[in-house]
N, C-alpha and C positions, 0 to 999 in steps of 0.2 A: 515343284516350287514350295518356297517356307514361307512360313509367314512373313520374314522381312522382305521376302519377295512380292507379298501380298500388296503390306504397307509401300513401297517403291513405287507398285504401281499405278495407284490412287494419292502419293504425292502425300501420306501425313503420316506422325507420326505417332507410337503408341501412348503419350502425353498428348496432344491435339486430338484426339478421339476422347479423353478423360476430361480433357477441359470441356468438349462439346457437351458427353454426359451428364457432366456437373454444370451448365447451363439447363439443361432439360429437364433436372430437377430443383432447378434455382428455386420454384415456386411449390413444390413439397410435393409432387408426385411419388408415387411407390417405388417407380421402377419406369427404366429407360434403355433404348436399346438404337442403334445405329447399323443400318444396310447400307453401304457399298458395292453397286453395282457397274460392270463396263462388259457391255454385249458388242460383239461387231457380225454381220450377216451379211450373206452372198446368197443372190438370186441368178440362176438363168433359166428363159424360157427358151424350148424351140419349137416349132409348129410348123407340122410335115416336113420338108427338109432345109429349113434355117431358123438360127439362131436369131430370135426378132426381139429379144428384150432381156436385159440383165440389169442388175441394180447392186450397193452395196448400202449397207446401211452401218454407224457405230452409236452408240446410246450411251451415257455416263451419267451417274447422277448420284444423289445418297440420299435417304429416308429416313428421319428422327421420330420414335415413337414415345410417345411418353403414355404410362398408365396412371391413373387413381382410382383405387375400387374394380369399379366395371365399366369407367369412362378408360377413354381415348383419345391422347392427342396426337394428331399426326402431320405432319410436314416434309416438305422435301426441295433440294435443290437440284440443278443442272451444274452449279459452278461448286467446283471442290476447294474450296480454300478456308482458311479457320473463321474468317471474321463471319463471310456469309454462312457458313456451318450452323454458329452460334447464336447466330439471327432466325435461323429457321427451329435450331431448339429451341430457342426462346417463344416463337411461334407453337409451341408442343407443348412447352408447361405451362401455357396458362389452361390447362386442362383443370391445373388445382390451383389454390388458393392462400398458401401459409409457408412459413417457411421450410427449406430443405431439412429431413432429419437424418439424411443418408451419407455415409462414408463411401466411397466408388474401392472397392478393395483391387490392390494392384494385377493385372490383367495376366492368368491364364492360359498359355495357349495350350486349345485344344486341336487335336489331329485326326479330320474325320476318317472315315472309310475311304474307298477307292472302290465303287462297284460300276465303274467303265473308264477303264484300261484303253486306252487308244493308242496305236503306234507311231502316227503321223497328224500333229495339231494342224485343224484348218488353218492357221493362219500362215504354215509354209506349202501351202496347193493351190498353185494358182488356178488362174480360169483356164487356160490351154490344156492343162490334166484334167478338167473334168469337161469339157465338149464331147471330148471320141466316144464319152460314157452316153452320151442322149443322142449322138447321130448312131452309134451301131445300136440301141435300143430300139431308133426311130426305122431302123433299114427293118430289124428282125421283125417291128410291126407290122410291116407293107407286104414282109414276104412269104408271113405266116397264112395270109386268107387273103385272095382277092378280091375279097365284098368291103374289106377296109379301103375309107376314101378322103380317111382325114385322122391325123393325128394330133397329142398334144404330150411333149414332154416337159418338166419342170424338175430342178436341182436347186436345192436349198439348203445351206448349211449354215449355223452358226457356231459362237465361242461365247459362255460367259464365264464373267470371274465374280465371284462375292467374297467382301470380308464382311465379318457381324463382329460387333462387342454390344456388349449392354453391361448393364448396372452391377451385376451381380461378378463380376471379374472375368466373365467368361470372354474369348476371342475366338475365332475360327474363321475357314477361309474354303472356299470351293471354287471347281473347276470344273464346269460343265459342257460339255460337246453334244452336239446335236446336226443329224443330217436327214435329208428322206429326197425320194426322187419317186416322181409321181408321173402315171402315164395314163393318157384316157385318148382312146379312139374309139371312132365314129363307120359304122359300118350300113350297109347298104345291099338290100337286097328287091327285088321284083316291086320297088318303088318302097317299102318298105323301110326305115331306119333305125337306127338302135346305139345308144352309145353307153359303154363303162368304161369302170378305169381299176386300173390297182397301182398299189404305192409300200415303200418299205420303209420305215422309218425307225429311227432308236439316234441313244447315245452311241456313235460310231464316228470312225473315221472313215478316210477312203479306202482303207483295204476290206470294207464290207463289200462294196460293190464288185465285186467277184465276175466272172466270166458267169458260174451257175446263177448269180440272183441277177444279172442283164438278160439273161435266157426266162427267170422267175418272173418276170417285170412284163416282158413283152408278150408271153405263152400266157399270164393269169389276165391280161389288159383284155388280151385279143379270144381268150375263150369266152370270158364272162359276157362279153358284148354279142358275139357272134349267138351264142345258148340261146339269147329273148328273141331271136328269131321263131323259133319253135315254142315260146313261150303263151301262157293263156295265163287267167282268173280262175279260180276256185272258186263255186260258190258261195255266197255267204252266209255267216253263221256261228252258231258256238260252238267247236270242236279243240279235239288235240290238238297239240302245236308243236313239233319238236327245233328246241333250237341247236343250230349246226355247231360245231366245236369253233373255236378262235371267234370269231366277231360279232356272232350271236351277244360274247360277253357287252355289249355297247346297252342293250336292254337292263344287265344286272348293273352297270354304271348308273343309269339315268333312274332308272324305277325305281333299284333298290337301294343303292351306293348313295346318295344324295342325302337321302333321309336317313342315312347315319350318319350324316357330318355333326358333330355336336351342340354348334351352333343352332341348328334347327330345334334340337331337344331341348337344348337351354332356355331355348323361347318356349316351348312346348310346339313347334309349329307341325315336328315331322311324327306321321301317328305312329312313329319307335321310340316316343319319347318317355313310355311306360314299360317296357320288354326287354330292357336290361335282367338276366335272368332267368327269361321265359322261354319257353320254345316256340318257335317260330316257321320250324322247317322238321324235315322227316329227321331221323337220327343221320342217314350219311350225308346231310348238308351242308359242308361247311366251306362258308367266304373267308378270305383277306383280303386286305390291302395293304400290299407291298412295295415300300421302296427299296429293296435290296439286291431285286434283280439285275442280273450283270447286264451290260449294255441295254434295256428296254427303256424306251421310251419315258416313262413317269417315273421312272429311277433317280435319287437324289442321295447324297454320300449325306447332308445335311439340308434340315427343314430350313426354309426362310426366318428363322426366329432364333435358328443354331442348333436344334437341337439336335441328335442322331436320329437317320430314320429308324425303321422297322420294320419289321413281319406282323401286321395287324390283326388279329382275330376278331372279325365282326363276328360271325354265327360260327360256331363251332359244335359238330357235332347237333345240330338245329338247335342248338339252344345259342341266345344273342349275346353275345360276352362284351362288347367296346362299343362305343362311339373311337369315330375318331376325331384328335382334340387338339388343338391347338392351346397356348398357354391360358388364356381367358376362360375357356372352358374345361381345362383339367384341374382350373383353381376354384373355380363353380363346384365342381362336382369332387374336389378331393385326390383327382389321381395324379399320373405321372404325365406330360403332354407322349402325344404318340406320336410325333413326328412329322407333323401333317398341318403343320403353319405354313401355307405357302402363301405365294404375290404373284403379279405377273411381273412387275418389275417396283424399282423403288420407289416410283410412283402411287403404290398403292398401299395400305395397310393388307399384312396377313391375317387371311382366315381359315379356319379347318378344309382340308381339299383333299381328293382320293389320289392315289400315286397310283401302281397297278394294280388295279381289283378284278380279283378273279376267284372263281369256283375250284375245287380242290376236286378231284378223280371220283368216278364212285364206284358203286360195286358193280353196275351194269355193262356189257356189250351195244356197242353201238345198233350192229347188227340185231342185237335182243328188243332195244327200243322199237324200233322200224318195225320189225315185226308186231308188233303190240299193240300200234297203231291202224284201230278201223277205219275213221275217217277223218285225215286231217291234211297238215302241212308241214313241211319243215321250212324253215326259216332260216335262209345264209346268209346274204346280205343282206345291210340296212343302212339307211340314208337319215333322212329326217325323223325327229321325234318329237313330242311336247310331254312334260309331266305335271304336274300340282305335287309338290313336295307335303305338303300337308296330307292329304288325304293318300299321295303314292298313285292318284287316275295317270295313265300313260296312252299315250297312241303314238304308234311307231308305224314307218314306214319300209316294209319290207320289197327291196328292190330285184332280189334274186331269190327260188326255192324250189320246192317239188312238193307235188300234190299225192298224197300217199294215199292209198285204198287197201284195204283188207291185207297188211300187213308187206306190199309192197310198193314201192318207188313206182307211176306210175308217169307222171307227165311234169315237165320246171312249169314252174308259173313266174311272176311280175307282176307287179307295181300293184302289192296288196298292203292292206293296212291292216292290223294286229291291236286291238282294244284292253285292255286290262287295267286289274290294280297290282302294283308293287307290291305289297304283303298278300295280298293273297295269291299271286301268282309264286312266291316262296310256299305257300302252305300246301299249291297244289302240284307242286314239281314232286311226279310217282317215281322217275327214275333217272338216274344222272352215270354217264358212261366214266370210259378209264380211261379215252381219249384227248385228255385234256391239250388245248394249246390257245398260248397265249397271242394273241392280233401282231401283227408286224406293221400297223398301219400309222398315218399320223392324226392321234388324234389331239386334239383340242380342248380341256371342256370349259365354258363360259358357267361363271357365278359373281353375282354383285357386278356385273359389269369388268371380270376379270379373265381373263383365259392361261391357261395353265399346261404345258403337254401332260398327257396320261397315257395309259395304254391300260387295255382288260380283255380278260381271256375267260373259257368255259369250256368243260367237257359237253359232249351229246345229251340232251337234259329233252327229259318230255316232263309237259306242262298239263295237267288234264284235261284243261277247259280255257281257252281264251274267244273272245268276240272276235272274228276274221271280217275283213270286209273285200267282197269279190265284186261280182255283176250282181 
């Protein structure tokens, strides 16, 4: 699609976005920007063997931001047409107070990236093609263990489209795909119960779901569940902690990831609001946050604000090199934005948000950690968390692991909780493996009352000292 494919579809034209513009800065605002959004979603659930609930959802609307300074006007409608457009920018520029001093320069188009490539748009797969996907997932559940006594399968896919212009002539336009299908069964032993689940998510089509990731779905569903049978507690206490490669990365999210948003530094709230420059972490430390990766989940060809994503360097090498920034705060602080304006939909104003954050490789063998470890944990999965972005205190809930002793693997454990601060648990990572990978999962994350997908990955990292909580 082009851009006057863009414009077609949202029904205006590229004067009717200029005129609305030029209403939202009717009253002398700096700077004004307009989102355009049309989402449509497909739900099906089955549980055990029928399909008991499906939904479709579409959403339209557009969002007028107007800036002055460090204020914010924001507005938005459901109905796309020029007179209400103009009404709701007018609702946007009473943010200031004088008249306009701004020329709107003729518009731009820009042509983002393309970093998810799909062969087949959801909106030509019907519901008929995607059933056989969650009855032969739901058969291979039942047949894998006979201590399973109940299943739940779920298929979700959506479509969005965005156009952006703002003030400054720029125009551009995305096309975002997104799917996951999600399994959780419930198994059953000597009165005994236990339930997990596993799920794959990303920007994808349907030719992800493959014959090998239907077999990945039901084999990781029905292992993870079936393991806390023979699971226990660990003691508690303050010991090593090693966290596992792929979903471990959900802790570097919430502890560390958050209190880099710039936002937080801009307030002084997050305590990295001084360690621009500093070191933070051993020399082979180094995070991003990336929106470039091919089809992954938190992936965006462009931010909610327009801008190009990136390859973020938060800590590089342990020394702290970015926030990341959204316009507001790269005009605060001087820089370029990084990419990382997002919304959940038009509905909201953009704020700074992580795309995939994840740990980079280190010099370690997985195997070398493990052994290194006297007395601790390793940490796989995780469910619940809380943090205090200010200070970085975190408690996470660790739902699957293994209790390591004198350097080897020794028994899984469950449902322990894992105590720490965010900075210092960077200070105290001794060793970081080569195994890096990134989560296939769908995640979520909530800020300001917004949710956003992402996705975050880690190599095998030992931690030297976290608070564990057992019996």
């Amino acid at each position: 699609m082009n851009l006057q494919d863009y414009l077609n579809l949202f029904g205006v034209s590229q004067e009717t976005i200029r005129q609305v513009i030029t209403e939202g800065l009717s009253k002398g605002g700096d700077y004004c920007d307009i989102f355009f959004q049309h989402s449509s979603s497909d739900y099906i659930g089955l549980e055990d063997n029928d399909v008991n609930r499906a939904h479709s959802n579409i959403d339209l609307g557009v969002g007028i931001r107007v800036l002055n300074g460090n204020q914010t006007g924001y507005s938005f409608t459901e109905v796309i047409a020029p007179e209400t457009m103009k009404k709701a920018a007018h609702t946007a520029a009473n943010i200031a107070n004088s008249k306009s001093r701004l020329e709107i320069p003729v518009f731009s188009e820009h042509k983002p990236a393309d970093y998810y490539r799909i062969k087949t748009p959801w909106e030509k797969v019907e519901i008929d093609q995607k059933i056989p996907y969650l009855q032969r997932i739901n058969q291979k559940v039942f047949n894998l263990d006979s201590r399973v006594i109940k299943s739940k399968i779920s298929f979700n896919n959506s479509t969005t489209y965005i156009l952006f212009a703002n003030s400054e002539g720029r125009i551009t336009y995305d096309y975002q795909p997104m799917s996951q299908i999600s399994v959780s069964c419930i198994a059953e032993q000597n009165g005994q119960r236990e339930q997990d689940s596993f799920n794959l998510s990303g920007r994808r089509g349907i030719e992800f779901f493959t014959e090998l990731n239907i077999e990945r779905l039901a084999n990781e569903a029905v292992k993870r569940t079936v393991a806390l049978f023979e699971a226990g507690k660990p003691e508690a206490g303050e010991m090593e902690v090693v966290l596992a490669a792929g979903s471990s990365g959900i802790l570097l999210h919430e502890a560390i990831g958050h209190g880099m948003e710039a936002d937080f530094n801009r307030k002084e709230i997050s305590i990295f609001s001084d360690k621009i420059g500093k070191a933070v972490a051993e020399s082979f430390v180094t995070i991003v946050d990336d929106g470039t990766n091919a089809n992954v989940r938190g992936s965006i060809n462009i931010d909610d604000e327009g801008n190009d994503t990136e390859k973020t360097y938060l800590v590089e090498n342990g020394i702290m090199k970015s926030y990341l920034h959204d316009r507001l705060s790269a005009k605060h602080y001087g820089v370029k934005p990084t990419g990382s304006g997002r919304r959940e939909s038009f509905r909201h104003m953009p704020l700074p948000r992580m795309r995939n954050t994840y740990m980079l490789p280190g010099p370690h063998k997985k195997d070398e950690i493990i052994a290194s470890v006297k007395n601790g944990i390793m940490a796989e999965t995780f469910t619940n968390g809380q943090v205090m972005i200010g200070g970085g205190d975190f408690t996470f809930y660790v739902k699957s692991g293994y209790l390591i002793k004198n350097g080897k693997i020794e028994r899984p454990i469950k449902d322990v909780n894992i105590i720490g601060n965010g900075p210092e648990v960077l200070k105290n990572i001794t060793m970081v493996a080569d195994d890096f990978q990134m989560t296939e999962g769908g995640w979520t994350c909530g800020k300001d009352g917004q949710g956003v997908p992402v996705s975050m990955g880690l190599p095998t990292v030992k931690v030297k000292q976290l608070t564990v909580g057992g019996y």
